[in-house]
C-alpha positions in Angstrom: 79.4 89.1 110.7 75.9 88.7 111.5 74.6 91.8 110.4 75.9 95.5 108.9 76.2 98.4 111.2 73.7 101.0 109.6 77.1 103.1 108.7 79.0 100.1 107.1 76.0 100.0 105.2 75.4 103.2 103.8 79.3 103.0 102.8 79.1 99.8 101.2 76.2 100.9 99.1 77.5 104.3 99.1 73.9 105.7 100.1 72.9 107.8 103.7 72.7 106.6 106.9 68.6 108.2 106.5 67.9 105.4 104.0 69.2 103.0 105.6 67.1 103.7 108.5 64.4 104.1 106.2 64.7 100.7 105.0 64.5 99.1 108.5 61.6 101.2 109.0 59.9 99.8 106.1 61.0 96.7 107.5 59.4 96.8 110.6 56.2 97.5 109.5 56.0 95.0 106.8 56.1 97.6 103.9 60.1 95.8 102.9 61.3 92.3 103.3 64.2 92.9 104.7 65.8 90.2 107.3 66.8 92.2 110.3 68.8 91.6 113.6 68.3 92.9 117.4 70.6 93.3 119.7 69.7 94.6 122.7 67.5 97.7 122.1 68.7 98.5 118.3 67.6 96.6 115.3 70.3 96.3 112.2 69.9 95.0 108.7 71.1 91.0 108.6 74.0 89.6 106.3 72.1 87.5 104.5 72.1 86.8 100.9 68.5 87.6 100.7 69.2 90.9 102.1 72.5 91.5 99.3 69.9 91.3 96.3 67.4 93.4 97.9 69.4 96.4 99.1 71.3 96.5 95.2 67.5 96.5 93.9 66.8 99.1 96.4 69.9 101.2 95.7 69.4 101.5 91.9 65.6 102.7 91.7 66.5 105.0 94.6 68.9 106.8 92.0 66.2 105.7 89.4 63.8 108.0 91.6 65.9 110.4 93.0 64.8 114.0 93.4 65.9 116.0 91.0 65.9 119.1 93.2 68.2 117.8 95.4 70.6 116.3 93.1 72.9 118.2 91.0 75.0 116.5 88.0 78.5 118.5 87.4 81.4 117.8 85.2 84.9 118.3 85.5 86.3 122.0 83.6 88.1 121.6 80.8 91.1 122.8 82.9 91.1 119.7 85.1 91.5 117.7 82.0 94.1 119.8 81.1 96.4 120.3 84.2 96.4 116.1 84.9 98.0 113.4 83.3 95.8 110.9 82.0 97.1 108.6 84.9 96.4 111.3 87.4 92.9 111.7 86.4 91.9 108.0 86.7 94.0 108.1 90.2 91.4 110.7 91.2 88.4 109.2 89.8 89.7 105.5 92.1 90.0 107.5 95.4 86.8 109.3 94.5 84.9 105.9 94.0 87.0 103.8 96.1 87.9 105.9 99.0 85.7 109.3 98.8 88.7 111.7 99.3 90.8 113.3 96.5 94.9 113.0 97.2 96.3 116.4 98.3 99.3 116.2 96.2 96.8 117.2 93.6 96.0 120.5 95.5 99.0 121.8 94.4 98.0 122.1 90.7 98.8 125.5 88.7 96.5 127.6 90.9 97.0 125.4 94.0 100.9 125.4 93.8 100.4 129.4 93.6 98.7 129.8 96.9 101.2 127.2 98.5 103.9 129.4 97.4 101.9 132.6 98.7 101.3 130.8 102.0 104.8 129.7 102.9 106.2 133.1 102.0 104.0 134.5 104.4 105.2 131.9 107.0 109.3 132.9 106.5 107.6 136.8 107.0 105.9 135.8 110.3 108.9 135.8 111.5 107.9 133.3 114.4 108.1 129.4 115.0 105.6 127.8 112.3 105.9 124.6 110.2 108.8 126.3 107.8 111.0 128.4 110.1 111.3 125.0 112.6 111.9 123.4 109.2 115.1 125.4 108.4 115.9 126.1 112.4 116.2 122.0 112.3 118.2 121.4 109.0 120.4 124.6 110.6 121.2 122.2 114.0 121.7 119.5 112.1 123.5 120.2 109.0 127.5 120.3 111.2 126.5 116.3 111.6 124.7 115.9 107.6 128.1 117.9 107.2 130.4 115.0 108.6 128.7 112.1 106.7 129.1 113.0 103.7 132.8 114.6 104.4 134.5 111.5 102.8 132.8 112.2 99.3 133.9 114.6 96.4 130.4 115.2 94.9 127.2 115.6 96.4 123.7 115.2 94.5 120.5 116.1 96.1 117.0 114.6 95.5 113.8 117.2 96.3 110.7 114.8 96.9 107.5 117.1 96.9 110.1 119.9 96.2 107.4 122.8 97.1 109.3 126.1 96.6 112.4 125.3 98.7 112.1 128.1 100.8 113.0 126.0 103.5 116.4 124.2 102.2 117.9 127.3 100.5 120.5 128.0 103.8 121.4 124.7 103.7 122.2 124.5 99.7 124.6 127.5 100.7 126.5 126.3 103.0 126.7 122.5 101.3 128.1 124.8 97.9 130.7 125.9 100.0 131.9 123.0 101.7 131.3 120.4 98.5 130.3 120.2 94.9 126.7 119.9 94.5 126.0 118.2 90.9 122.5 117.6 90.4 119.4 119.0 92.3 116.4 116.5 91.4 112.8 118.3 91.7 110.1 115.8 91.9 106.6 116.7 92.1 103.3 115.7 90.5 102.5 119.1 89.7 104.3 121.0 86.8 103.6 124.2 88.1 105.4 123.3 91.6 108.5 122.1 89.8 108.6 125.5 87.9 108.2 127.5 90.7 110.8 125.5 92.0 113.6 125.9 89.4 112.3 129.3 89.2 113.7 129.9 92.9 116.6 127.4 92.7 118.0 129.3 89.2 117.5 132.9 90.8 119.7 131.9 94.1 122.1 129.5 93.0 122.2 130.1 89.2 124.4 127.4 87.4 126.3 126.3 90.3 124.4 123.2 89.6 122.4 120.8 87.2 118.7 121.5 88.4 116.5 119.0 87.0 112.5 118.4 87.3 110.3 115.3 86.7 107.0 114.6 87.4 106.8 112.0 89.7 104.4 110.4 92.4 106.6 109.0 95.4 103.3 106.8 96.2 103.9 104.7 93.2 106.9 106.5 91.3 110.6 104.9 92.2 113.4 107.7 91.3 116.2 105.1 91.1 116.4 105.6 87.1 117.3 109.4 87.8 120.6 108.2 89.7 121.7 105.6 87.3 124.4 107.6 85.3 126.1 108.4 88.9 125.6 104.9 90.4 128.2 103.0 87.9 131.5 104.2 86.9 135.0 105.2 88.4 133.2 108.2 90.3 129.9 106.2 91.9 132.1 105.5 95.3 132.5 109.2 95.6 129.1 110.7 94.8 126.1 110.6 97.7 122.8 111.2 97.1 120.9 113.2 99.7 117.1 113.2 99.6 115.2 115.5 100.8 111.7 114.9 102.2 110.7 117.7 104.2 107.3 119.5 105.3 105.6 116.2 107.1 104.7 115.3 103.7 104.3 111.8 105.1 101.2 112.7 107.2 99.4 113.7 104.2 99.4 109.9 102.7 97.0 107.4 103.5 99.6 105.0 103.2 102.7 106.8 104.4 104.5 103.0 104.3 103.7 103.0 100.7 105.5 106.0 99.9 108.4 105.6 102.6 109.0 101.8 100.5 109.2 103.6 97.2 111.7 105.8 98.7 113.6 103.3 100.6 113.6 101.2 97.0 114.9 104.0 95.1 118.1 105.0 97.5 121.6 103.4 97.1 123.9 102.5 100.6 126.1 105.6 100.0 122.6 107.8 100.2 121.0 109.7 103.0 117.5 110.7 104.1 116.6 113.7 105.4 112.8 113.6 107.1 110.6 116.7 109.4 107.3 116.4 110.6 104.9 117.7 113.2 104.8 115.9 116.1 101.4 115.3 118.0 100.5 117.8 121.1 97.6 119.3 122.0 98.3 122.3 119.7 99.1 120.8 116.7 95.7 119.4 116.4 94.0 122.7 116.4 95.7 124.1 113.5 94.0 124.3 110.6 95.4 127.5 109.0 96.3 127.3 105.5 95.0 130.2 103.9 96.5 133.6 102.5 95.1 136.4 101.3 96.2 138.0 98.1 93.8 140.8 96.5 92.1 140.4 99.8 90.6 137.3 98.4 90.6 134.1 101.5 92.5 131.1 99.8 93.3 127.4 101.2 94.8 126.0 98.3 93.5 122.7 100.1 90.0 123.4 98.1 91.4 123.4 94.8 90.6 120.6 92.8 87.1 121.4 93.9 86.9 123.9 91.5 88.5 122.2 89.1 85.8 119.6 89.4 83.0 122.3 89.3 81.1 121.7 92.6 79.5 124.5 93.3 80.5 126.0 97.5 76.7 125.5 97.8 76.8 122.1 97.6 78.3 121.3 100.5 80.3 122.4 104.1 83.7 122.6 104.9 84.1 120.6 107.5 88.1 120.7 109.8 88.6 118.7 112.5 90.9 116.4 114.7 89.5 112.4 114.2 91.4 111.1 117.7 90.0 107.5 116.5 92.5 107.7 113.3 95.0 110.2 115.0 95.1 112.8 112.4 93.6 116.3 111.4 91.2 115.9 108.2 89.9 118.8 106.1 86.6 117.2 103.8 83.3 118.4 102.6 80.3 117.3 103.8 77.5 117.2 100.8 74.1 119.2 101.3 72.8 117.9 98.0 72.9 114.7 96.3 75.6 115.0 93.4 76.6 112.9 90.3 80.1 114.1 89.0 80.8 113.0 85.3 84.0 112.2 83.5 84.6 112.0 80.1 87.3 110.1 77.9 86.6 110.8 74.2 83.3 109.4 73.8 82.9 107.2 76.9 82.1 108.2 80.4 82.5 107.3 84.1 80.1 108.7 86.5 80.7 109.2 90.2 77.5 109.3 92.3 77.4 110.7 96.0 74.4 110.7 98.2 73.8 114.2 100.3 75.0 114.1 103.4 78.4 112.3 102.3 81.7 113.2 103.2 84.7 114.0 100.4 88.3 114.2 102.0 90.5 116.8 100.9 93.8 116.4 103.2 94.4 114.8 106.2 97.5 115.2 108.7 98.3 112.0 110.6 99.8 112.6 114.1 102.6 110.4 115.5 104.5 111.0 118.9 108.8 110.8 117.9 108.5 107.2 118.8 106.4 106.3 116.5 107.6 108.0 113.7 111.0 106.4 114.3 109.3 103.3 114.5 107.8 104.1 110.8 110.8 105.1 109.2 112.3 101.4 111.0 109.6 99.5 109.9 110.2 100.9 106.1 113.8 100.0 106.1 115.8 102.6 107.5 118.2 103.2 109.8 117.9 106.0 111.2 121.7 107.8 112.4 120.2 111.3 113.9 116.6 112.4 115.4 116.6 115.7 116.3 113.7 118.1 118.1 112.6 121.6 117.4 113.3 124.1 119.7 109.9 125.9 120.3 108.0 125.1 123.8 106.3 122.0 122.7 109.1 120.8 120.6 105.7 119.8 117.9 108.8 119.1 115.2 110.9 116.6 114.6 113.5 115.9 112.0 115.3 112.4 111.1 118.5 111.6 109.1 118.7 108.2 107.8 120.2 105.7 105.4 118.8 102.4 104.1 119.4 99.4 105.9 121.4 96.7 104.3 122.2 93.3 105.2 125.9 94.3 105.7 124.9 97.4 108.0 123.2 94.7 110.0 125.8 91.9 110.7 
């Protein structure tokens, strides 16, 4: 590459676009010697080695000299430190540095997992086609077929990844009950509170019908294979299944979705099934943005959450929602009206996170696919997929997927 683009710069450097036009400025008239590039009418800083050691000189007395007025240093509440595992924090912290977006699966936190809850309980009231009624229309179609696969065995386990409330499975628990014993329901979350809201549900409608476990787990990294150990060897592992449950378009949230589907795929036995939704991509589903209740008349979107955690003050910065058609997904992110420093502590060390104003912080993102290609995804992460089935609403926006892992004797 001959030179940087003026916004792979500022990333790079993790400084504004303005003072990277500042320093081409000063270049131009003589003030900086900075290599530079033309092409046609635009001028861009040179990749040159020259240029390297310059722009880190001028990127550390810029924070040397930075205006105090416009720069705010915050640290972190005591509650972030309490509500995330060590790992979880320094998971944060890399995405912060690395990637300038915090993971939404750490929106739903104690406070965050509350206004989930709130939210999809509102949606089974609405009473009309949304994310969680097409969600249980879907499993409702499709559950005579789930039904017929897993006729042949005598005991039925079911894994919850990113178990939310289970609003949206509890018709379909019912009716497995009564057609099969159900031994364990796994929860796995990476938020405590989600898990207990969870089992909180599970215990009031089914009471001990069945073992219901929870684990803190993160499917990007996490394998659950462990969990299903004690039913995979023995004179009853050729009649025990294992249906797992990832519902809610989950997947569109991860900036690696492949990463998350492998762990999955990694973690499932042959006699185990799959069960995937999501929201399709139409022209309606990239203008919705609603994730907000109300309770106490107070505006929530439990999206925002770990915001607060972190201490950044709503006046330093915009909420920004929109639908990036250059990555194909929905994005939720801040954009910075003042220079900020955010501070972590670890006993008596510390790990500082610097952003320039004018920066952007992700917060959750919703990758669109069209059916194809999210078939393609789940083939392309080692599954087979056995049923694919479309919502019923006007613009058919859902889609739901029952699968089973690919093996080398499925494939001869």
């Amino acid at each position: 590459m001959k030179y940087f683009r003026n916004t792979e710069l500022a990333k790079l450097y993790n400084v504004s676009e303005k003072s990277v036009r500042n320093w081409i400025d000063a270049a131009l008239e003589g003030k900086l010697d900075l290599q530079l590039y033309k092409e046609n009418d635009r001028t861009f800083v040179a990749n040159t080695s020259k240029n390297t050691l310059l722009i880190e000189e001028l990127v550390v007395k810029g924070k040397k000299y930075r205006n105090s007025r416009g720069f705010k240093m915050v640290r972190p509440s005591q509650k972030f430190y309490e509500l995330y595992t060590e790992e979880q924090i320094f998971d944060i912290i890399s995405n912060l540095e690395v990637h300038r977006e915090i993971p939404h699966q750490y929106s739903y936190a104690d406070g965050g997992a509350e206004s989930w809850d709130h939210y999809t309980q509102k949606l089974l009231k609405e009473g009309s086609l949304n994310s969680l009624t097409n969600t249980i229309q879907l499993l409702s179609m499709t559950q005579d077929y789930l039904f017929n696969l897993v006729q042949e065995y005598e005991r039925i386990n079911i894994i919850d990844i990113g178990v939310g409330n289970c609003l949206e499975i509890r018709a379909l628990i019912e009716n497995l009950c009564r057609e099969k014993t159900v031994g364990r329901y796994i929860c796995l979350d990476v938020s405590k509170t989600m898990l207990k809201i969870a089992q909180r549900n599970l215990t009031e409608w089914f009471g001990d019908q069945f073992q219901i476990e929870g684990y803190v787990r993160d499917i990007h990294y996490d394998r659950f294979n462990d969990l299903l150990s004690a039913d995979a060897f023995g004179k009853d592992a050729d009649t025990t299944a294992n249906i797992v449950l990832f519902l809610g378009g989950t997947i569109s949230n991860f900036r690696e979705p492949e990463r998350g589907l492998g762990t999955i795929q990694d973690s499932m036995g042959k006699n185990d099934f799959l069960i995937t939704s999501k929201k399709l991509d139409t022209e309606s589903s990239r203008r919705y943005f609603d994730f907000t209740v109300t309770p106490d008349d107070i505006v929530h979107d439990f999206r925002d959450f770990c915001l607060e955690l972190l201490n950044l003050d709503k006046s330093f910065y915009t909420v920004e929602q929109f639908f990036d058609k250059e990555a194909m997904c929905r994005k939720r992110q801040v954009r910075l009206n003042v220079a900020v420093s955010i501070e972590f502590q670890f006993g008596d060390k510390q790990k500082t996170i610097e952003f320039n104003k004018g920066e952007a912080i992700l917060l959750w993102r919703a990758s669109h696919q069209n059916a194809i290609e999210a078939f393609q995804q789940l083939d392309n992460s080692g599954f087979n997929t056995l049923q694919a089935t479309r919502s019923k609403d006007t613009a058919q926006e859902y889609v739901q997927f029952i699968s089973q892992v690919k093996t080398n004797a499925r494939s001869h």
